[in-house]
Structure formats: structure tokens, C-alpha cells
C-alpha positions in Angstrom: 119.0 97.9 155.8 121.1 99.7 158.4 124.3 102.1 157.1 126.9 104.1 158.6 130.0 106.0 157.2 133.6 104.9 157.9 137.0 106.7 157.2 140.3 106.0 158.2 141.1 109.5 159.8 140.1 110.4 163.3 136.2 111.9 163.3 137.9 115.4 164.9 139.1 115.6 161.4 135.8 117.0 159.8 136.3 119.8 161.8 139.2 121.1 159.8 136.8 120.2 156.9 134.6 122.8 158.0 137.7 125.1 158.7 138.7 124.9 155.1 135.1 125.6 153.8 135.0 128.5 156.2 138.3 129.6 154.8 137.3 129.1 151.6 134.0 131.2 152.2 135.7 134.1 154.0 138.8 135.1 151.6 136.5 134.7 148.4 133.4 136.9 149.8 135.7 139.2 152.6 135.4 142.3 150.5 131.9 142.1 150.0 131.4 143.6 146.3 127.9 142.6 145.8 126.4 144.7 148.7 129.0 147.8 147.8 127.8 148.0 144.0 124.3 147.7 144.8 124.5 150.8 147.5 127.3 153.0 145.8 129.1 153.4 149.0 133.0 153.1 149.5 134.6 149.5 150.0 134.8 148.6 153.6 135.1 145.6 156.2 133.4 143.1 155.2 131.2 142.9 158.4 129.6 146.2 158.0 128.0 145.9 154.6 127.4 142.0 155.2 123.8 141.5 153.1 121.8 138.4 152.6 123.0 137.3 148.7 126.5 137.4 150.2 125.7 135.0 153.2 124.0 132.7 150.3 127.1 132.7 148.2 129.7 132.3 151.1 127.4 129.2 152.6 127.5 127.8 148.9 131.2 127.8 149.0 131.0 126.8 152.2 129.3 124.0 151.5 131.0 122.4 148.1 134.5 123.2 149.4 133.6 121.5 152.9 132.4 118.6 151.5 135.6 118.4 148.4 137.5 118.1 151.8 135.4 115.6 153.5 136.1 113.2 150.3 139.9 113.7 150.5 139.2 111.8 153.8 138.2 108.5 151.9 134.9 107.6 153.4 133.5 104.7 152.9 129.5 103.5 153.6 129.0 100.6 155.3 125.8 98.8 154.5 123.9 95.6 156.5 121.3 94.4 154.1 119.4 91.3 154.4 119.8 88.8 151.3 118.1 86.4 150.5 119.2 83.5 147.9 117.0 81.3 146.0 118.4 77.3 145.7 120.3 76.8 142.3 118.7 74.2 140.3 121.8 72.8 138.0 120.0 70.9 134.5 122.8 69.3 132.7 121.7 67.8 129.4 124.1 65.2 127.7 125.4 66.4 124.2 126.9 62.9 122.8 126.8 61.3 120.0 125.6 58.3 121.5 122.0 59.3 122.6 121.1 59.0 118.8 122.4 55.6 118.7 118.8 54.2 119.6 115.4 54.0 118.1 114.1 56.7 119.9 116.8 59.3 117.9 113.7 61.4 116.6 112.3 61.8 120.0 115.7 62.9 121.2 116.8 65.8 118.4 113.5 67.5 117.8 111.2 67.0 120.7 113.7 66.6 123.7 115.4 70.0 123.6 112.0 72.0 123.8 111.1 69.7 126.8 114.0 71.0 128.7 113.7 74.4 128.0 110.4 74.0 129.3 111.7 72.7 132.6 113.6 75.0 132.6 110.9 78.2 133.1 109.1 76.2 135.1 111.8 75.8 137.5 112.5 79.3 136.6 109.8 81.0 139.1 110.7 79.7 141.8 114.5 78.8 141.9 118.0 80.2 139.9 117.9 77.8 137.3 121.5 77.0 135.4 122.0 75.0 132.2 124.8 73.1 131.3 125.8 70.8 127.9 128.0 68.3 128.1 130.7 65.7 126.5 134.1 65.9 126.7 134.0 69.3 128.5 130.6 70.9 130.1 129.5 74.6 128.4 127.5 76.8 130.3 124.5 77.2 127.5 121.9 74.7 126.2 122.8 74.3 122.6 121.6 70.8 122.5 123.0 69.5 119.0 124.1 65.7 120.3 127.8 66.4 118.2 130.0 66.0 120.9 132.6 63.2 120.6 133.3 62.2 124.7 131.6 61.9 127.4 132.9 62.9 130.8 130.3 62.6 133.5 132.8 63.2 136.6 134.5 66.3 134.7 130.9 67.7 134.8 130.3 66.7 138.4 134.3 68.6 139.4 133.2 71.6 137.3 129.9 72.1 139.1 131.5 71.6 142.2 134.2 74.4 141.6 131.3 76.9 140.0 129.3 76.4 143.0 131.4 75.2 146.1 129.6 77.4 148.9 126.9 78.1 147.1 122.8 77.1 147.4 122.8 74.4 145.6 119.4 72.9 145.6 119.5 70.0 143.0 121.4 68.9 139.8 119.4 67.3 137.4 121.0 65.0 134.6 119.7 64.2 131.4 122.3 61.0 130.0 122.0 57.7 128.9 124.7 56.9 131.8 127.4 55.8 128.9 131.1 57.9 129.9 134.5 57.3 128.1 136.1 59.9 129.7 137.3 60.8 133.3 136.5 58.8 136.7 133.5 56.8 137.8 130.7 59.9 137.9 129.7 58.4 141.2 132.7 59.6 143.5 132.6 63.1 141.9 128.8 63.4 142.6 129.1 62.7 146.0 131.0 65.6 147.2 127.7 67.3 147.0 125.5 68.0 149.6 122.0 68.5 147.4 120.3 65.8 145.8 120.4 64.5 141.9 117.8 64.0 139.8 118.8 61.8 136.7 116.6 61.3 133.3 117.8 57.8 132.0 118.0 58.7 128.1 119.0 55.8 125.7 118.3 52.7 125.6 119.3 49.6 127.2 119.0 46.8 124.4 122.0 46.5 122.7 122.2 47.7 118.6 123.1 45.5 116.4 126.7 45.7 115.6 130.3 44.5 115.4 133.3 46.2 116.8 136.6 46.2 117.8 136.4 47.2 121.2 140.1 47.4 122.4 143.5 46.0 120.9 146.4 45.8 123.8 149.6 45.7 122.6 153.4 47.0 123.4 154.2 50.5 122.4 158.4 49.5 121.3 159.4 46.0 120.2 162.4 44.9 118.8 163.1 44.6 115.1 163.0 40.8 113.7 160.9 39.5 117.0 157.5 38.5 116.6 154.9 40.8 119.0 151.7 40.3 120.7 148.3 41.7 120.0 145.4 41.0 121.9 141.7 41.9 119.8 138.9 42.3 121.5 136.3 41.7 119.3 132.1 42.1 120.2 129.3 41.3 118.5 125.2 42.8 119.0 122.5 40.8 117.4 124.4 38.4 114.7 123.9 35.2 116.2 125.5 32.4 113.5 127.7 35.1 111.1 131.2 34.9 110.2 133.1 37.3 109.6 137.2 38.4 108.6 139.6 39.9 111.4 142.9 41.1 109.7 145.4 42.9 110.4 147.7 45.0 108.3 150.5 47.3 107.6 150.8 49.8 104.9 148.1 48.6 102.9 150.0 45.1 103.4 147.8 42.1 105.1 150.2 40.5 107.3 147.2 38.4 109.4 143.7 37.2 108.8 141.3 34.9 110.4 137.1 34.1 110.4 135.6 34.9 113.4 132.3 32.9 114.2 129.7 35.2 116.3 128.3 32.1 118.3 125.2 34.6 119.7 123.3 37.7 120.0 125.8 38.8 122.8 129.3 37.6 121.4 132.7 38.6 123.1 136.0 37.1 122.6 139.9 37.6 122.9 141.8 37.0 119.9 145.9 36.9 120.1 148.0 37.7 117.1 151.5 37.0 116.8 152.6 40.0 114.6 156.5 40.1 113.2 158.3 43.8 113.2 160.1 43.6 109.9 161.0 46.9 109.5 162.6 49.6 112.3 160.8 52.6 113.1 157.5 53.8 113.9 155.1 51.3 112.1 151.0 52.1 111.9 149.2 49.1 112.1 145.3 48.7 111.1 142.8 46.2 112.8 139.9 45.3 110.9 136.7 43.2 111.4 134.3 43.1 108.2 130.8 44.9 107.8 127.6 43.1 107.9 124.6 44.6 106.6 122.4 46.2 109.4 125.1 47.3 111.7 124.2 51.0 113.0 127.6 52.0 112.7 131.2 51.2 110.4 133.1 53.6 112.5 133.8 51.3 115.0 134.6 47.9 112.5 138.7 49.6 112.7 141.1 50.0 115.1 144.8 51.9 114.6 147.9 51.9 116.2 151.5 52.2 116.2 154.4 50.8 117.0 158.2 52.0 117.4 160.3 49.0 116.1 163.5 49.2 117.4 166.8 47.7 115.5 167.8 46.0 119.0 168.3 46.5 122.9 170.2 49.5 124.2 173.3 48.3 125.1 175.0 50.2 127.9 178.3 50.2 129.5 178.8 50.3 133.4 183.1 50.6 134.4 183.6 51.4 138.3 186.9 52.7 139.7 186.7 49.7 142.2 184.0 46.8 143.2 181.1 48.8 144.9 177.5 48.2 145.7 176.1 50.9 144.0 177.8 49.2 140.4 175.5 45.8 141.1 172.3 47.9 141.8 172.9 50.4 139.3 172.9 47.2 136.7 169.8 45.5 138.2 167.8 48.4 138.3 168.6 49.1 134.4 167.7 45.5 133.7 164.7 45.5 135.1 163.7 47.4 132.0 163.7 44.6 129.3 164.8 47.4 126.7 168.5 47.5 128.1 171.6 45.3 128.3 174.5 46.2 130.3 177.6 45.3 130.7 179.5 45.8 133.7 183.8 46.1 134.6 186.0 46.8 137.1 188.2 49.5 135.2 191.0 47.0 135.2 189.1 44.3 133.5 187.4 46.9 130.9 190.7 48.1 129.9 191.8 44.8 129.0 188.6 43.4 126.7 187.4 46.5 125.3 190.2 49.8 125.9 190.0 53.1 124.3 188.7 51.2 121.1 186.6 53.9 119.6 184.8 50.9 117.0 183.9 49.0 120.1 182.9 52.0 122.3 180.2 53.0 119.9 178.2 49.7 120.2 177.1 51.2 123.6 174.7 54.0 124.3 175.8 55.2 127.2 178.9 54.5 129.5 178.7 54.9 133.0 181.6 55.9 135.0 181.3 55.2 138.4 184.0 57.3 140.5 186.0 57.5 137.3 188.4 59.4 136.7 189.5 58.0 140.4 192.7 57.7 142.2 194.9 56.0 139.7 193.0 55.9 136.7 192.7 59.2 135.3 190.5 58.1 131.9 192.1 60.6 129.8 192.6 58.8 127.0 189.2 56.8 127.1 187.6 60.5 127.8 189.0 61.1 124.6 187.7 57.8 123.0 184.3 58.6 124.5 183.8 62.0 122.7 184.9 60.7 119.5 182.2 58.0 119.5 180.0 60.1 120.9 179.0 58.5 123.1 176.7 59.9 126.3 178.5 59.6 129.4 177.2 59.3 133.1 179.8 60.3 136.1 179.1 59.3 139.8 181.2 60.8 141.9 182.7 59.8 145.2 185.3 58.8 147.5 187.5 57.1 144.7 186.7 60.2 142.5 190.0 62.5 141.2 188.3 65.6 141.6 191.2 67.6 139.8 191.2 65.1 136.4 187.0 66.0 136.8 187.3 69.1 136.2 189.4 69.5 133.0 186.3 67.4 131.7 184.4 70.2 130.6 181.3 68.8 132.2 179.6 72.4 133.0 181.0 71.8 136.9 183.8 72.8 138.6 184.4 71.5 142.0 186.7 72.6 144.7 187.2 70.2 147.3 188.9 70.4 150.9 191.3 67.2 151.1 189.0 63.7 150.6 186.4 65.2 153.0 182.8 64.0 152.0 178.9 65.4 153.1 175.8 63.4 153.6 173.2 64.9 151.3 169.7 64.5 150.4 168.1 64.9 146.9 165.8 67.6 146.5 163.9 68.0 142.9 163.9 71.2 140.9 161.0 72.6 139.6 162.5 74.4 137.0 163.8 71.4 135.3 162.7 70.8 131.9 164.6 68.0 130.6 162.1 65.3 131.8 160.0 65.4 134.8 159.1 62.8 137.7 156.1 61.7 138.8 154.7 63.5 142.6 155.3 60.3 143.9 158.9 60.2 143.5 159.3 63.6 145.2 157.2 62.3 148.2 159.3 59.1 148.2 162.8 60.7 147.9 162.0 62.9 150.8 162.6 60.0 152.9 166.0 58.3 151.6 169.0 57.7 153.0 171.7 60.5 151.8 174.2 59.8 149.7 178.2 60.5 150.0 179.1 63.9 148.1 182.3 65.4 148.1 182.4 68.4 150.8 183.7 71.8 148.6 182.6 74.5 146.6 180.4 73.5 143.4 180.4 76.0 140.5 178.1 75.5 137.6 177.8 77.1 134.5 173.6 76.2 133.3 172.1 75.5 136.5 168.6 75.0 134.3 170.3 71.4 134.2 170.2 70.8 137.3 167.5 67.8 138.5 168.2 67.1 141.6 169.7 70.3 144.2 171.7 68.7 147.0 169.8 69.3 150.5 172.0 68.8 153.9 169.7 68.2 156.6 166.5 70.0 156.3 168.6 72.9 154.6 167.8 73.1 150.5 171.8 74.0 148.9 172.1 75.6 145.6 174.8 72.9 145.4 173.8 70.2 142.2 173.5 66.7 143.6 172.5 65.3 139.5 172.9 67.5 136.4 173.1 66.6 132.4 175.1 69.0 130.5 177.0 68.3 127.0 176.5 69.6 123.3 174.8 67.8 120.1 177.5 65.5 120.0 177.8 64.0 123.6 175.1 64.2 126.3 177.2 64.0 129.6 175.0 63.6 133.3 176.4 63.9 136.5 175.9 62.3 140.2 177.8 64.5 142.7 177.1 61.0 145.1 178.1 57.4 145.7 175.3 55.2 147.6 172.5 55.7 145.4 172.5 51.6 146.4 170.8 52.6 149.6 168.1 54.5 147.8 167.1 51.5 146.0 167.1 49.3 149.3 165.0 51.8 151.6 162.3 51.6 148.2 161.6 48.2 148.7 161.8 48.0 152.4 159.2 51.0 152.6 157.1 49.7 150.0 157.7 46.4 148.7 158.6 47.7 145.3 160.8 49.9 143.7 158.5 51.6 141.7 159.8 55.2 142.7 163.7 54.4 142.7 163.7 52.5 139.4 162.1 55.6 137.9 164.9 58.0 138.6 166.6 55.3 137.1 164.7 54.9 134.4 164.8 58.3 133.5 168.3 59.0 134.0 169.2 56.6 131.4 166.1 57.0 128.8 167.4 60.6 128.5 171.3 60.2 128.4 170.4 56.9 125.9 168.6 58.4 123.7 170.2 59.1 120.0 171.0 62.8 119.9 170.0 64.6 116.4 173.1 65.4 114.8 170.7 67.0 111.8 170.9 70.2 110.7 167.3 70.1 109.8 164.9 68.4 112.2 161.2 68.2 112.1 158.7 67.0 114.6 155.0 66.6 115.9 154.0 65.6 119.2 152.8 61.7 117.6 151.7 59.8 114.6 147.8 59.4 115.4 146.1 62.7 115.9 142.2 62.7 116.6 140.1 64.8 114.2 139.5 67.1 118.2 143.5 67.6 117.7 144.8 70.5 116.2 148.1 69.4 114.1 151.3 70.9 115.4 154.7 70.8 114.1 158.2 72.3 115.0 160.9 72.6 113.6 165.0 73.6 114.0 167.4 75.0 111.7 171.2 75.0 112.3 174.7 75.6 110.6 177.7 73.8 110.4 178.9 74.9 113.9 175.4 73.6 115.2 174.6 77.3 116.2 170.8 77.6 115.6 169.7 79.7 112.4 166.9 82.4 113.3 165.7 83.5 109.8 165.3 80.4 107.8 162.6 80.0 105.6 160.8 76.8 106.5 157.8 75.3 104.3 155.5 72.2 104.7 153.4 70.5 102.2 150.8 68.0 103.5 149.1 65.2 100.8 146.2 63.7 101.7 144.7 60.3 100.9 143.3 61.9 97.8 146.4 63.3 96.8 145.1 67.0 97.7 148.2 69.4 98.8 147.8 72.0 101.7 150.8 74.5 102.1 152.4 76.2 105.2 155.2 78.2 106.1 156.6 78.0 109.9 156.7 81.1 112.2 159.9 81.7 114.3 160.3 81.3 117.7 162.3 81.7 120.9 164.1 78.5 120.5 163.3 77.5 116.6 159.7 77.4 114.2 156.3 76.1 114.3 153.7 75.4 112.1 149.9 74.6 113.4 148.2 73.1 110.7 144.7 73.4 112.8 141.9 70.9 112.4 142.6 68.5 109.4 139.5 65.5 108.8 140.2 62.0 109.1 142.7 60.0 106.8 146.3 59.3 106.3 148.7 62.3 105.8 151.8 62.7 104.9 154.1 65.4 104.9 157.3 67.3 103.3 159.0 70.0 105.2 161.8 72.1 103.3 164.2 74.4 104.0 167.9 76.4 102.6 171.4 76.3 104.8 173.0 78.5 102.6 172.8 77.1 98.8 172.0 73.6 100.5 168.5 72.5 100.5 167.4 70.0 102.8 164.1 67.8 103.1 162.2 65.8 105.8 159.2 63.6 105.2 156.9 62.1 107.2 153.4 60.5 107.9 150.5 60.6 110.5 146.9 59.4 110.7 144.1 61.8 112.0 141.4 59.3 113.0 137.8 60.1 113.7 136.5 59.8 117.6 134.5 56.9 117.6 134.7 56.6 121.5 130.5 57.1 121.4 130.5 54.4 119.2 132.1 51.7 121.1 129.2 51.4 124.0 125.8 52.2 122.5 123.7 50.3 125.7 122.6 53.0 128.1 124.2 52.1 131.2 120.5 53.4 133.2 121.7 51.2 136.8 124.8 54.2 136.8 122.1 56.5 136.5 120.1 54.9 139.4 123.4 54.6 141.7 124.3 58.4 141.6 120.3 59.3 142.3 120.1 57.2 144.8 123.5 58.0 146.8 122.3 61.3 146.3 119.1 60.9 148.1 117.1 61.8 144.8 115.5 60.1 142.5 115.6 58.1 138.5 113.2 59.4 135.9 112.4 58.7 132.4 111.9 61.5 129.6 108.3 60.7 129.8 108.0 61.9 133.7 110.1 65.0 132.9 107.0 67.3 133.5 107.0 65.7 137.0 110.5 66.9 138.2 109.3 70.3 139.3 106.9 69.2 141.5 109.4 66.3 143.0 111.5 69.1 143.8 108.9 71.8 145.2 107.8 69.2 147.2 111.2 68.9 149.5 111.8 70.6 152.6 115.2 70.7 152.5 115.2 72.7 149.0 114.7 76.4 150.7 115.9 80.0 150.1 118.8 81.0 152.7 118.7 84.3 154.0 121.6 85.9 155.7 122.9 88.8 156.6 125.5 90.9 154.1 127.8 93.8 154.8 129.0 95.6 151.8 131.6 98.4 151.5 131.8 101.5 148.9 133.8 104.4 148.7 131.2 107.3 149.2 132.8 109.1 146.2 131.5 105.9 144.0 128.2 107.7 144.4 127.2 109.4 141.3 124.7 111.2 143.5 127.1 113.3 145.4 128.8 114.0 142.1 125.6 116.1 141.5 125.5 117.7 144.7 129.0 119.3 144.2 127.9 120.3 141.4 125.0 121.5 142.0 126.4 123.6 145.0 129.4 125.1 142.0 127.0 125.5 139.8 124.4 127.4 141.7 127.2 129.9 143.2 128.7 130.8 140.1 125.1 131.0 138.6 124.0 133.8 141.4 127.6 135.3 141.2 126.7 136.1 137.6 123.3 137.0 138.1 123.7 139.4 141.0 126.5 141.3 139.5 129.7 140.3 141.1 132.6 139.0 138.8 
């Protein structure tokens, strides 16, 4: 180990060091009073009565007030050690539920766990051993309990990776039964490893006997009336000949049921079910397949879902100043969502059929206005018509656009403009958007479409926190909004400060064969400004309807007066009923923008709920229901998939073992040459005052002066 002391000052400097410890020395001992008491004569220079206790005390004071000064100098020690570091041996042990889904569960729970803490210390002598559990997430102790509900073999694998990226890593071992239902394919994560893997193939490979639902596909929203699909996948271990009953109901109704004949000891098959949504509204659904006797599990023998019914297709409303491409692709690219309908005019024609008829204006969900108000058409009236209904409205401007009638719109914008003069710009995405978000995709994508047409002015906004899309002119990012929303509770309102969105659409497909990206900024756009505003004074909400018994249960919640001004210090209570009938009570905290409640960790069952509050002497309720089901994902694959096991060993360059051979690993290991310690050479810095020693030495060197001072008289 080699060291040597560094400071930022020139070296010349620990001559004034000295200086000031001479100093210091000189004007406290000049006088001399030691040697003048001890001989009785008369005070005199300093120099001619100099005796030895004085030189002792001045080189004392020398000394501590020398080195005080050195420190003010901020040395630093640098140190060149060798170090050398041992390989890190990484034993991951699979914590699932589903490694006790075999006959050899005994084995596993009582016998297992002191096997690999054995490995462990045996590894331990020679190598830096770390353990790891693991099932949905990977904990850095060996707790081995087999209670964890997912398995995630890849989220392992990335979390190594990050721990010890750069690091010695001489193997990983893997104790699983090769089963995940979480995360990626184990095998791509594993391979970004340079060190080889060691898997124990736990489980077992012959299936259990059982009967399951193993998936159900189905649509998320279908339309009230209209009969929906469901596809039940249904599987079968080890009842070769047995019948038994699919159904399918909805609040305790049966709406569908049918025998199922298990035709061998490895059955599989595809069931569809034509289901009718009677009622609008989110609907929970329960698939079930009957028990037979001998099954290892129940869990998995149900299946839940739900549905949002919907009363019928959004219609919207598309009326254009003048015939213009972006009116036909604007109304194909809605369509292409089966969930809308549009309607499309020339402002002309619209005037004539429907007008400023406020009756007909609300069968529409949103109106589009493409460069409306425009030159000639100043909308005033159906402006008016449109806020009555309250109905969300979309602007586009352009060319045609009368910028003057825009602005008494009260759309959050006011735009000056120079003459009809218009700017090619690009959109560019804000981050701090909030309202909905985009996938990375479309920011890649929109990086390379054409502009669009945007009148050339001065663009004043009131909430740029609207603001989606920022209007970029070349490679220059404006602060000028290309595609806002604004509004109140009553009317959303978006804007497009552009005309040719048309060409964004085109340049989609042609770069891609799809228009995957563009129809989502569509998509968007119009789910948001579509979607039924909350004209409630109360309103209650939770994230979803099916919760996992892993969820916690959170609700929020928004209080506001007539004048739709938000109330701060309500009172806001919840009551949830289980199944049993059993009543647990909360009360909401505030927050920034309204309340919340976390109910924590609730078992599984059906819930529902009751939230109350007071707007002045007015009490108002909400009611509501979820599920909390139990994670059964273990449940649905109980085979041990052992050949995924095998695959990561062997592109790993290691090896596949069975619990039996575990006392064999170390030896597999120590008998590698490419598992060694690495040695390398380290520098390390530290400031010299971080030495406790020196700490001592100063005082020592205080201490012994004022000791002596005392002792030989002088005060």
C-alpha cells in the first residue's frame, strides 16, 4: 500500500504554517516568566534568560498551532492499495405458491430451506455468497415460506443485473420449478450476463389433477341491447370421461350454462358464449366450471370480469367552414374506432338539417368545428346553442378561420394575427401534460410529420398546463400552443391552432403501413373531449371494480358548491359491507385538489360501498361495488416447466440439477477456471482531518503544554 498527501495550495505554503507556529511560539513565551520566577531576577529580553522548560513549551505551541494551520490547507491522503474481490455467488430460491402444488410439498417446506442454507456456508468460504427470494418481486433475505402469489423470473434476472452490473459475478443459482406469470421470457433477461447459471428444477412435471378456467377473452365496452362474445378456455388434468357444468352469470343471475365432456387425461377446449348486455353500466360477470372431487385446488374452478355496457355509440358532429381534406380524414380516422358515429356537413348544409336546435345538438358528444367561426360564418348563435347543450367542442383553426370572432370565445387563447399570414409548424409533446398521455411511440413518430398550417401572430394563453402539443417551427421548440383543451364542468372545449392534420395521417401509413400512431392522437383527442363531464356536486371514485387481495383499496373523492367551486372542509365518510354483511367505517383525508380514503388490504369477496357527505343542510350519497379476488395466478399452471430451466442453464454455459444433487453444486462451481477472485488496484481519497488519530495528537500537544504550564509555575 503506497500513500502520499495532497492539498490544493501550493507546497511553499507549509512554510507560512511554520511561520504561524513560530509566531504563535514567540509572542506567548517572549517574556520568559518561567525562568524569571525560578531565579528571582528582573524581567528581561527574552533571549537572555531563555532556559530549557521554556524551549519545551514554545516547541509544543509550536507544534499544535503549526499543524491547526496545516489542516486549514485541506490535505487529503492518497492511498494505492491492492484489492482483491472474491466471485459473487447469487442463490435465488423461488417463494411461490406453486412449488407446493406437487407430491413432494413436505420435501419442499421443511427439508428444502435447511438444504439451502447449507449451500449457502459452504459456498460461504470460498466466495461472497448472496441470497435472494422470489415471486412477484425478488427480497434480498432467505425467508423461504412459498406464500408468494406471482412469479416473475425475468424481474429477478433485471434486478440482479442492476445490483450487480460491473461487479464479480461468478454464478447465479436458481432454485424454481420454471413456472412464471409475470414479466418477460426469463431467458432474454438472463442472458445479459456474463457468468454462468446453475438451475435446481423444483416441481414436478406430471400434471395434478384439476379443472380450471384458464383464460376468458372478451371486450372491455359493448353496447347496451347487443349480444357479446366470450371465449372460455377451459382445461382439464386427469378426469378422463367426467362432465361437468360451465355457466356463466350476473349478479347472482345464470344467464348461460352448458356440460362440458372432459374427453381425456389432457383435455383443452374453446368454448364461445353469446352473452346479451341488458343493463348499461359497469356489469361483473362470473365464469364458472363445477368441482370434482380430487381436484388439488377450487381457486382456479372461477373466473371474473367486467364489462362497461354502454347505452349506444358516441355520436359526434364534424361541420367545416368549407370542403377540405382534413374533414374526410378527420371522419375516417374516428370511425375506425367502432365506438363512434359521425356525422359530417359543410356549414351550409348543417345549418339547414340541424341549426342552432339546442334538442338536436345534444344528441352529439362532441362537435367539431373545423375553421369555424371562418370568413362569413361567424357561429355566434350556434356558439351559443353549443354551451347550452353542453356540449364539448373541438376548433381547428386555419386559413378560413375568423380569428377576431375566436377570440370572444373564451377558449383560454387569445390570438393576434398579422393579416391572413400562416407558419408551418411541427408538433412537439409536453411533458407536463396531465390530461392523458401518449404512448413513446407517438412522440418518435410525430417527430417526422409534415407541419401543419398555423396562423403566424402572437398566442396568449391563460392555463398553459393544457397545453398537449407546443408548436415547434423548424428544429426551434415555441412556447406557442399548437393543441390545448380548456373549458369548465359544463363544456370541455380543445383546440388545433392547424389545418392539415390530413397529411399527418398520410405520412403514417406511407412510413409504416399503418396508422397506429396518428389514429391515437386521434383517439385520444376525442375519448377525452367525448367523455360525459360530472356535473355532480358529489363524486366518488376508485381506480377499478376488481381489486386483487395484493391491492390496497383506494378511493377519492370531490366536494363542490353550487358555483362548482371546490369545498376544502367537507366531512366525507365511507361505509364498506361485505358479503357477510360486516360494516367497516372511514373518513377521507383532504388534499390538494379534493379527499381520499385508502381502505388498505381488504380479503376476497364482493364489497360494496356508501360514501356520504353535507353541502350545507343537503346531504348527498354515492354507492357503489367492487370485487377483491384472490391471486390464483400459481394456480393456473401447476406442471413445472423444467425444459425452461434447462434452456437458461444451458445458454448460460452452466448446468440443470435436481434437489437431490444440491450437495454437488459447490464442487461444480469450485471446479471452473473461469470462477476466480479479481484483483486490481484501488486509489482512495480522505481528508487527513477524517483521522481520528491526529485529533489525538493536537491534543495531546494542548494538553501537554498547558499541563507543564501549570506544573512549572507559569499562569
Amino acid at each position: 500500500m503506497k500513500f502520499s498527501l495532497l492539498t490544493d495550495f501550493p507546497w511553499y505554503f507549509i512554510v507560512f504554517c511554520l511561520l504561524a507556529g513560530a509566531l504563535a511560539a514567540f509572542f506567548s513565551y517572549q517574556k520568559n516568566t518561567i525562568s524569571q520566577r525560578a531565579e528571582g531576577s528582573s524581567v528581561g529580553p527574552w533571549w537572555q534568560s531563555f532556559s530549557w522548560p521554556v524551549w519545551v513549551l514554545a516547541l509544543l505551541r509550536f507544534g499544535g498551532v503549526s499543524l491547526l494551520a496545516f489542516l486549514l490547507l485541506s490535505p487529503v491522503v492518497k492511498s494505492l492499495f491492492k484489492k482483491v474481490e472474491k466471485p459473487v455467488i447469487i442463490i435465488a430460491q423461488d417463494n411461490s405458491q406453486s412449488i407446493l402444488l406437487n407430491k413432494d410439498s413436505s420435501y419442499y417446506r421443511t427439508k428444502l430451506p435447511g438444504e439451502v442454507q447449507k449451500l449457502a456456508a459452504d459456498l460461504g468460504d470460498k466466495y461472497d455468497v448472496r441470497t435472494f427470494t422470489f415471486g412477484g418481486e425478488a427480497k434480498d433475505k432467505l425467508d423461504i415460506n412459498y406464500k408468494e402469489k406471482q412469479t416473475n423470473l425475468s424481474g429477478l434476472y433485471d434486478k440482479l443485473y442492476n445490483i450487480y452490473y460491473n461487479q464479480n459475478i461468478g454464478a447465479v443459482i436458481t432454485l424454481s420449478d420454471g413456472i412464471y406469470n409475470e414479466g418477460q421470457n426469463p431467458l432474454n433477461s438472463a442472458q445479459k450476463f456474463n457468468a454462468p447459471f446453475y438451475t435446481v428444477a423444483l416441481g414436478d412435471t406430471q400434471p395434478q389433477k384439476d379443472i380450471l378456467i384458464k383464460n376468458v377473452q372478451y371486450n372491455q365496452v359493448v353496447y347496451s341491447g347487443n349480444l357479446f362474445p366470450l371465449q372460455i378456455q377451459v382445461r382439464a388434468f386427469g378426469f378422463p370421461g367426467k362432465e361437468v357444468k360451465l355457466s356463466v352469470s350476473n349478479k347472482g343471475k345464470e344467464l348461460f350454462n352448458q356440460p362440458v365432456h372432459i374427453s381425456g387425461n389432457n383435455f383443452f377446449m374453446e368454448i364461445p358464449v353469446n352473452i346479451e348486455a341488458n343493463a348499461p353500466g359497469m356489469q361483473h360477470y362470473h365464469v364458472e366450471i363445477s368441482h370434482q372431487p380430487g381436484e388439488i385446488s377450487y381457486v382456479n374452478n372461477g373466473y371474473d370480469l367486467f364489462i362497461d355496457v354502454l347505452d349506444s355509440k358516441k355520436k359526434i358532429l364534424l361541420v367545416a367552414n368549407a370542403p377540405h381534406p382534413d374533414v374526410s380524414a378527420i371522419k375516417s380516422a374516428i370511425e375506425r374506432n367502432s365506438f363512434y358515429e359521425v356525422n359530417a356537413y359543410v356549414y351550409d348544409d348543417f345549418m339547414k338539417e340541424v341549426g342552432n336546435n339546442v334538442a338536436k345538438l345534444k344528441n352529439y358528444q362532441l362537435v367539431i368545428l373545423h375553421q369555424l367561426p371562418g370568413t362569413g360564418n361567424s357561429i355566434s348563435q350556434l356558439s351559443a346553442a353549443l354551451k347550452e347543450a353542453q356540449v364539448p367542442v373541438w376548433y381547428i383553426l386555419g386559413s378560413q378561420s375568423s380569428i377576431n370572432v375566436f377570440n370572444t370565445l373564451n377558449t383560454g387563447l387569445d390570438l393576434t394575427v398579422q393579416s391572413n399570414k400562416m407558419n408551418e409548424v411541427a408538433g412537439s409533446l409536453n411533458s407536463q401534460f396531465s390530461m392523458f398521455s401518449y404512448s413513446p411511440d407517438v412522440a418518435k413518430a410525430m417527430a417526422g410529420w409534415p407541419p401543419l398550417l398555423a396562423p403566424f401572430g402572437t398566442y396568449k394563453m391563460a392555463n398553459r398546463q393544457n397545453v398537449a402539443l407546443y408548436q415547434q417551427i423548424g428544429k426551434v421548440k415555441t412556447d406557442m400552443p399548437l393543441l390545448f383543451f380548456g373549458g369548465d364542468a359544463r363544456q370541455k372545449i380543445g383546440v388545433l391552432c392547424g389545418e392539415g392534420i390530413w397529411k399527418w395521417f398520410m405520412f403514417d401509413y406511407a412510413a409504416n403501413q399503418n396508422r397506429k400512431a396518428s389514429d391515437e392522437v386521434m383517439d385520444k383527442i376525442i375519448q377525452y373531449l367525448s367523455a360525459k363531464s360530472d356535473n355532480r356536486l358529489f363524486r366518488v371514485r376508485t381506480a377499478r371494480n376488481l381489486f386483487y387481495e395484493d391491492d390496497k383499496i383506494n378511493f377519492e373523492a370531490e366536494v363542490y358548491n353550487q358555483s362548482f367551486d371546490p369545498i376544502k372542509d367537507a366531512l366525507v365518510k365511507m361505509s364498506i359491507r361485505d358479503e357477510n354483511g360486516k360494516v367497516f367505517d372511514y373518513n377521507f383525508l383532504p388534499r390538494e385538489n379534493g379527499y381520499s380514503l385508502d381502505a388498505g388490504y381488504l380479503p376476497s369477496g364482493s364489497y360494496s360501498y356508501t360514501a356520504q357527505t353535507k353541502i350545507g343542510d343537503k346531504p348527498y350519497t354515492l354507492s357503489g361495488e367492487f370485487i377483491v379476488k384472490k391471486v390464483d395466478l400459481e394456480f393456473l399452471e401447476t406442471v413445472a416447466n423444467h425444459q425452461l430451466l434447462n434452456n437458461i442453464a444451458h445458454q448460460q454455459g452452466g448446468k440443470m440439477i435436481y434437489p437431490k444433487d444440491l450437495a454437488t453444486l459447490p464442487s461444480l462451481i469450485n471446479a471452473r477456471s473461469d470462477i476466480q477472485p479479481v484483483a486490481y488496484m484501488q486509489t482512495d481519497f480522505r481528508d487527513l482531518i477524517d483521522y481520528k488519530w491526529l485529533f489525538f495528537i493536537l491534543l495531546s500537544l494542548f494538553a501537554a503544554e498547558w499541563f507543564l504550564r501549570k506544573y512549572w509555575g507559569s499562569y
